[in-house]
C-alpha positions in Angstrom: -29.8 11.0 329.8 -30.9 8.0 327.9 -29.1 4.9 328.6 -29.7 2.7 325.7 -26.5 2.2 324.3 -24.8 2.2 327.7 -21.1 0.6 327.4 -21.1 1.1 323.5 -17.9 3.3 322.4 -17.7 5.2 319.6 -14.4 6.9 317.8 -16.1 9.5 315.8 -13.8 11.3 312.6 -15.4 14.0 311.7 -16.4 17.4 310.8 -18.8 19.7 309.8 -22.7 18.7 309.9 -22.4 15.5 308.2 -19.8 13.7 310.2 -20.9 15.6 313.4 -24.4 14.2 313.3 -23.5 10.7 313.1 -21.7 11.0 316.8 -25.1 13.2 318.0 -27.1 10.7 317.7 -25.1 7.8 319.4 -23.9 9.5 322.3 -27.8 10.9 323.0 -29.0 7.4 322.6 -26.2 7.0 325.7 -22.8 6.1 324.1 -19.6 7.1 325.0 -18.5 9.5 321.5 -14.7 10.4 321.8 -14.6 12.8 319.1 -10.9 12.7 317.4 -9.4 15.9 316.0 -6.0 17.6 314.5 -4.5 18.9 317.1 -4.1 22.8 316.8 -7.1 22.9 313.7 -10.3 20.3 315.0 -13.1 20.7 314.1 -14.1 24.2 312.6 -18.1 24.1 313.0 -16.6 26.3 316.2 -15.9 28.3 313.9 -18.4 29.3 311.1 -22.6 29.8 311.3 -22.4 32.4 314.3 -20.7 32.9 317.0 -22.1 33.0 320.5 -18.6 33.4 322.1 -15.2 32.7 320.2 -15.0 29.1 319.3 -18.6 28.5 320.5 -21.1 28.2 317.1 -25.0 27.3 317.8 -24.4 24.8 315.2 -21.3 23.3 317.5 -23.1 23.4 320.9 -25.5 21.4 319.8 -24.5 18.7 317.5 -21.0 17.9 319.5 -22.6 17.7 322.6 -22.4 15.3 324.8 -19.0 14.3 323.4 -15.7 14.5 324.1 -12.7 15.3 322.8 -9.6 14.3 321.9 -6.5 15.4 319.6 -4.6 13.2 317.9 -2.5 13.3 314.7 -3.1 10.0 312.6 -0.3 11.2 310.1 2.8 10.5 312.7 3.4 7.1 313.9 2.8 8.2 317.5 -0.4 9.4 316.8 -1.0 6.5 314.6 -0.2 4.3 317.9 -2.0 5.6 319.9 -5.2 6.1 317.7 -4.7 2.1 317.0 -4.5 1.3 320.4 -7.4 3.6 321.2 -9.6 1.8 318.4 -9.1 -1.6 320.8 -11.6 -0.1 323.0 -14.3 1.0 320.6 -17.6 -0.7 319.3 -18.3 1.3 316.3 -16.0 4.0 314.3 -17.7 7.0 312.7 -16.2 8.1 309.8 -17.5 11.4 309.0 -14.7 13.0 306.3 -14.4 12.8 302.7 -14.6 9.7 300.9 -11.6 7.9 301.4 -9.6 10.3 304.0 -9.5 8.0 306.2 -7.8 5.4 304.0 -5.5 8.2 303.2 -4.3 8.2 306.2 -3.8 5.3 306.9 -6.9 4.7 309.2 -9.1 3.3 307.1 -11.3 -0.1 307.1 -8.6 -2.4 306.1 -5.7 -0.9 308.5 -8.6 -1.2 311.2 -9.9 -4.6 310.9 -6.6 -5.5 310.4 -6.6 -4.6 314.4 -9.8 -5.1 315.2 -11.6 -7.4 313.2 -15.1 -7.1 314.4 -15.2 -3.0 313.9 -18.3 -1.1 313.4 -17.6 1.0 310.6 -19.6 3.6 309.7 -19.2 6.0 307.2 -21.4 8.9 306.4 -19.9 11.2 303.4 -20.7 13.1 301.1 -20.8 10.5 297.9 -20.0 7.5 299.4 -16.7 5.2 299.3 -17.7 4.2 296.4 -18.2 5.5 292.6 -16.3 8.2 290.6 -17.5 11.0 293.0 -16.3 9.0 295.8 -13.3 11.1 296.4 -15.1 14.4 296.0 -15.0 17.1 298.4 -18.8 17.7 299.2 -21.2 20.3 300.8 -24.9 20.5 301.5 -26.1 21.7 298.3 -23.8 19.6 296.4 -24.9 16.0 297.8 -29.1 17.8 296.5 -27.4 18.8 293.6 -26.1 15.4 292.2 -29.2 13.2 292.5 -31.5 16.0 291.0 -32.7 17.8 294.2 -31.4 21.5 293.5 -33.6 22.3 290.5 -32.2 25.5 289.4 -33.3 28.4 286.9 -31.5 31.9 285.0 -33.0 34.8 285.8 -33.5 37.9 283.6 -29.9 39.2 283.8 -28.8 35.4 283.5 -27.5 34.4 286.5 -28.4 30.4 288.1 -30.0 30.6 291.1 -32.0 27.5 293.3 -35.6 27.8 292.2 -38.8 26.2 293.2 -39.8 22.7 292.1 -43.0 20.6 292.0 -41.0 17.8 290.9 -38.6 16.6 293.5 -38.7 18.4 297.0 -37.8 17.7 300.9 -33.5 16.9 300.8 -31.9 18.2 303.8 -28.4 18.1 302.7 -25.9 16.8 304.7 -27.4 15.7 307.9 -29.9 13.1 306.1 -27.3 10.3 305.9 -26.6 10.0 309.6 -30.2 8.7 310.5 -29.5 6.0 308.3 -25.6 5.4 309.5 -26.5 5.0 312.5 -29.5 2.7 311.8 -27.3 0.0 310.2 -24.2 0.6 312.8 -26.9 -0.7 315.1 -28.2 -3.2 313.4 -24.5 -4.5 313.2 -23.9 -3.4 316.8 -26.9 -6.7 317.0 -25.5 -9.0 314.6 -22.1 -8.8 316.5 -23.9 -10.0 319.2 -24.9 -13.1 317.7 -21.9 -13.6 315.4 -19.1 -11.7 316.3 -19.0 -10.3 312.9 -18.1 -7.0 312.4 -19.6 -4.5 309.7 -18.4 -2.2 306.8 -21.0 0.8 306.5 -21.4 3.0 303.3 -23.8 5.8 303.5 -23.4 8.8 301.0 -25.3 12.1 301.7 -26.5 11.9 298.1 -27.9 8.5 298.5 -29.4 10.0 301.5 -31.1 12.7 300.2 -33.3 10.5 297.6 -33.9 8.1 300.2 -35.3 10.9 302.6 -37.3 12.3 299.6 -38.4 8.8 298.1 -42.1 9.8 297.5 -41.3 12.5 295.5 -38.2 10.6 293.7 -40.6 7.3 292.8 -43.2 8.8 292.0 -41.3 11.4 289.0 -39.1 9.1 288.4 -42.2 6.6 287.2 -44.5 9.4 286.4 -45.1 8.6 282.8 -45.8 4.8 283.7 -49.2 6.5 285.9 -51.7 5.9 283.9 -54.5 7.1 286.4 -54.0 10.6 288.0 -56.6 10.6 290.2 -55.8 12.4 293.3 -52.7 14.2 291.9 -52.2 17.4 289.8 -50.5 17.3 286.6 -47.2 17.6 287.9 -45.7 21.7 287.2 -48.8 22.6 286.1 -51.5 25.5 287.6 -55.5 24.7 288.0 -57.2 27.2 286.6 -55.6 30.1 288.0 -55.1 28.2 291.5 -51.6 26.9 292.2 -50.5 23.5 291.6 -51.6 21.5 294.0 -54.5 20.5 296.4 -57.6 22.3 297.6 -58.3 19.9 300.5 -55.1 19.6 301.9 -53.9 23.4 302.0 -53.0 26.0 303.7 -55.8 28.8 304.9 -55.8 32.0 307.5 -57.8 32.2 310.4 -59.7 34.6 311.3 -56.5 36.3 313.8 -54.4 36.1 311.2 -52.1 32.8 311.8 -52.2 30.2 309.2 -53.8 26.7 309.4 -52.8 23.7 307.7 -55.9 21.9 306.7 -55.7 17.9 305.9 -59.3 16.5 305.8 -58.7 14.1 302.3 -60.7 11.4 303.9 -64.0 11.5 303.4 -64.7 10.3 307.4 -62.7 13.6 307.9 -64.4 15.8 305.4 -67.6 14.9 307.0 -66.8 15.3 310.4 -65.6 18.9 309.3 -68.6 19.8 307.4 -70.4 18.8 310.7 -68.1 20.8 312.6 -68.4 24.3 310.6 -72.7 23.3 310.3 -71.9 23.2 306.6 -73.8 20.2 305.4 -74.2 21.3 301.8 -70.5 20.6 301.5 -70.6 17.3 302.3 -71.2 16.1 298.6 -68.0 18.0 298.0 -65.6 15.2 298.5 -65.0 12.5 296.3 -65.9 8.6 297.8 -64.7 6.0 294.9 -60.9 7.1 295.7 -59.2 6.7 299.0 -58.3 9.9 299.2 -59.3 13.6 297.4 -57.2 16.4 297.3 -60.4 18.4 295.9 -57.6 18.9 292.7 -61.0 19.0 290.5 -62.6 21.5 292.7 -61.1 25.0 292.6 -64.2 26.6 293.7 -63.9 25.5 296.8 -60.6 27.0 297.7 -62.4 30.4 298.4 -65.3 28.6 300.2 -62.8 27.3 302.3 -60.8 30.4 303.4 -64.4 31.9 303.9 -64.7 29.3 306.7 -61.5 29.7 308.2 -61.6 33.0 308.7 -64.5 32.7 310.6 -62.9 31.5 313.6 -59.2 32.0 315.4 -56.9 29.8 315.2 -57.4 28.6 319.4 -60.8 27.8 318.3 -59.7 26.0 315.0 -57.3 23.6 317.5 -60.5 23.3 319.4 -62.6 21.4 316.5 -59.8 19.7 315.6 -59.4 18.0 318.9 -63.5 17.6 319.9 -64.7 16.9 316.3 -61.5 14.8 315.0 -60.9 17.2 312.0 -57.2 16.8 311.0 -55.6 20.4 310.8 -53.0 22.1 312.5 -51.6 25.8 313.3 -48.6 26.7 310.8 -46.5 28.4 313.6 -43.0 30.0 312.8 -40.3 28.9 314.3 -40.2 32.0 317.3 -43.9 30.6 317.7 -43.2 27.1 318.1 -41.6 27.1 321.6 -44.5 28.4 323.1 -47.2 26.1 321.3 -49.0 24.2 324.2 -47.9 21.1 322.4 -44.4 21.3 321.6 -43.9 22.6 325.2 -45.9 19.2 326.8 -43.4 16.9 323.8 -40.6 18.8 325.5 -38.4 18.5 322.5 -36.5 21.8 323.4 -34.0 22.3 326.4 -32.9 25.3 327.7 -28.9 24.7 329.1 -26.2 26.5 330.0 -22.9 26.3 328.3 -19.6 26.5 330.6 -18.2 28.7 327.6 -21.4 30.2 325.6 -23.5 31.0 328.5 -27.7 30.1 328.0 -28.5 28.0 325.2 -31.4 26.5 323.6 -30.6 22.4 322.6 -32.7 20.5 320.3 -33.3 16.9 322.2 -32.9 13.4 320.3 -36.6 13.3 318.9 -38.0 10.0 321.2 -39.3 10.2 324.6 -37.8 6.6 326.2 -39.6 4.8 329.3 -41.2 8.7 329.8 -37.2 10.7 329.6 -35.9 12.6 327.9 -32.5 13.2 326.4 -30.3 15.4 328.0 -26.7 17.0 327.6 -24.3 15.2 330.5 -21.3 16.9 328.4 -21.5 20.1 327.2 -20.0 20.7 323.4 -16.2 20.0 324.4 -13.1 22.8 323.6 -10.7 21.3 321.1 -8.8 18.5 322.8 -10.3 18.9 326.0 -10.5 15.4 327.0 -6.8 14.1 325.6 -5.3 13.0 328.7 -8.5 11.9 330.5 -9.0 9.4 327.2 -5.6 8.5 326.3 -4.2 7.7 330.1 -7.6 5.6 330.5 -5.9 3.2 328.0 -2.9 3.2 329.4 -0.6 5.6 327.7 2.1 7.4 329.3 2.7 11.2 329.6 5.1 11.3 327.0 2.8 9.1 324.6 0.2 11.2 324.5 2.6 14.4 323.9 3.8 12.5 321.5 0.3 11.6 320.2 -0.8 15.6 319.6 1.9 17.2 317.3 0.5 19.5 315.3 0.9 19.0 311.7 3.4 21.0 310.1 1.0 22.0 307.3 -2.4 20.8 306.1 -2.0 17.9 303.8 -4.5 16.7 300.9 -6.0 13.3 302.7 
C-alpha cells in the first residue's frame, strides 16, 4: 500500500460512482476513508451492475475498497452527535450526494466549519453547489448531456438515441470530477499546512466532463475564429469517400488480423518508418512547413498504408516500433489487454480475493510510487461493518452508537 497520505482522515458521503471515486482515490493514495451510510439502505452500488455474490457488485469491490464503513443516521440528533463529534477527527470531508443533501441535512459546510473550522470540503456532484441545476438529481449521461457531450439523433421510426459525433468526444460521466476533487482537497490539505485555513471545494460532474474533454470543447467552441485548417479535417465532414479524419494517424490491420494504431505525424517519425518498411519513395509523403500532418490531404495513401501493414504481424509491428522509434501501438480489446507483455510489466491489474465475492480482478491507482504499487489492505466493506470499531475509537459509548444507527423510518427527500 501506498503511504502518501498517511495520518490524513477522510469522512466520505457518498454513493454511486461519483461520490465513491472521490474516497478511491484518497484511501489508495494511503488515507484512512470511513465511508458513512444509512443504516439499513447504504450504499446500493452493492446492489446494481452485476452481482458476483449478493451485495457484492464488480463496480463496489473495486471502487469502496480499501474503506471502511460506518452507519450512521445524520437526520436524528444522536446520529447527528455522533457524526459531529466524528468530523473532529477528520482532515478532509467528501461529499459525494446531490447538490445540497448534505446541507439538507443538516451536515453541510456551514454546520461543519461551524465545528471544525479548518475542514477540507470536498464536493463532487453532479452540477455542482452552485447554479439552477445545483439541486438536480444527476446520472452519468445527464452531467455529458448538459454541457453538450451526448450528441443525439431520431432514427427512421423517430426515436432519440446517443449518436456519433466529430464535434465533441471523450466525457466519462460521472467519475471525471473526482480526479479533480481530490486534486484541490490536496492542494488545501497543503495550504492548511502553512495557514491553517481550511477549504470549500465545488466540483460538478458537468464541469468535469468539459474539462476532461477540453481539446475537443476549445477547439469547436472557437472553430469559426480558425482561420487556418491546416492539419485538421473540416470538422463532420468525409474526404473523398475516406472517413473524417486522419490518414497518418489511423487505425490499420496487420497481417494476423489484430489492429494497429499508427501515430507517425512527425516528419522524424514518418521517415524513420519509411526506413523501417524500405519504402523510401514515401518519404516525400509527409508534409515539413507544419509541425505536424495528419496526411488529411492525402487519401491515397490510406490503401498504401494498409498494404504495408498487412505485410507483417502485429509482434513484428511492436518490433519496428521499439528498434526503429516508429510510434504505433497494438489496438488490444480489453480480454487482450491483461496479457499484453506491457500492461503485465506496468502491473496496473491485481488479482485479489474478496472475503465475500471470492477471486477478483482490481484496477490499481494508476502511479507506480518509489517502485510499489497500490494495493487493497481492506477489502470493499459490508454495510456498517466498521461502526463500533470507528465510533468506540472516538470515544462513544455502547449505547451512543446504538443510538447513532436507527434506521430511518422512511426515505426522506434531502
Amino acid at each position: 500500500m501506498f503511504d502518501l497520505l498517511k495520518g490524513v482522515r477522510v469522512l466520505e458521503f457518498g454513493i454511486l460512482l461519483n461520490g465513491d471515486h472521490l474516497g478511491m482515490l484518497l484511501s489508495d493514495l494511503g488515507a484512512e476513508v470511513i465511508k458513512v451510510e444509512e443504516p439499513g439502505t447504504g450504499d446500493y452500488l452493492r446492489d446494481m451492475l452485476g452481482q458476483i455474490t449478493p451485495h457484492h457488485s464488480p463496480a463496489h469491490l473495486q471502487v469502496n475498497k480499501n474503506k471502511k464503513s460506518v452507519t450512521i443516521n445524520v437526520r436524528t440528533e444522536a446520529g447527528k452527535r455522533a457524526f459531529f463529534e466524528l468530523l473532529k477527527s477528520v482532515d478532509i470531508f467528501a461529499d459525494g450526494l446531490r447538490g445540497g443533501a448534505c446541507e439538507a441535512m443538516g451536515v453541510g459546510y456551514e454546520a461543519q466549519r461551524a465545528v471544525k473550522p479548518d475542514i477540507i470540503y470536498m464536493a463532487n456532484t453532479g452540477f455542482g453547489l452552485t447554479g439552477p441545476y445545483a439541486r438536480l438529481g444527476a446520472h452519468g449521461y445527464s452531467m455529458l448531456a448538459i454541457v453538450g457531450g451526448l450528441p443525439a439523433k431520431k432514427d427512421e421510426n423517430g426515436f432519440v438515441d446517443r449518436t456519433e459525433s466529430t464535434d465533441l468526444f471523450g466525457g466519462v460521466k460521472g467519475g471525471s470530477g473526482a480526479p479533480f476533487a481530490v486534486m484541490a482537497a490536496l492542494a488545501a490539505l497543503w495550504r492548511r499546512g502553512q495557514t491553517g485555513q481550511g477549504a470549500l471545494i465545488d466540483v460538478a460532474a458537468s464541469d468535469a466532463n468539459m474539462a476532461a474533454s477540453w481539446g475537443a470543447v476549445v477547439t469547436n467552441l472557437n472553430y469559426d475564429r480558425i482561420t487556418d485548417l491546416t492539419g485538421m479535417a473540416p470538422r463532420g465532414k468525409p474526404n473523398d469517400g475516406w472517413p473524417a479524419g486522419s490518414i497518418y494517424y489511423a487505425l490499420y490491420e496487420a497481417k494476423d488480423g489484430r489492429f494497429i494504431m499508427f501515430c507517425a505525424i512527425e516528419p522524424k517519425f514518418w521517415y524513420n518508418f519509411c526506413d523501417a518498411v524500405g519504402r523510401d519513395d514515401l518519404r516525400g509523403k509527409i508534409r515539413t512547413d507544419i509541425p505536424v500532418d495528419y496526411g488529411i490531404d492525402r487519401p491515397e495513401m490510406r490503401q498504401v498504408l494498409a498494404d504495408i501493414f498487412r505485410s507483417k504481424d502485429s509482434a513484428e509491428w511492436m518490433r519496428i516500433a521499439l528498434e526503429q522509434n516508429v510510434p504505433l501501438a497494438v489496438a488490444n480489446t480489453l480480454d487482450q489487454t491483461p496479457d499484453d507483455p506491457h500492461n503485465k510489466a506496468r502491473g496496473m491489474l491485481l488479482e485479489g480475493e474478496h472475503p465475500g465475492a471470492g477471486p477478483f480482478t482490481y484496477l490499481r491507482y494508476p502511479a507506480i510510487i518509489d517502485g510499489a504499487h497500490s494495493g487493497v489492505a481492506i477489502p470493499a466493506p459490508a454495510l456498517g461493518a466498521h461502526t463500533e470499531e470507528v465510533l468506540a475509537g472516538i470515544g462513544l459509548s455502547d449505547a451512543e452508537i446504538a443510538a447513532a444507527q436507527e434506521k430511518p423510518a422512511r426515505a426522506k427527500k434531502a
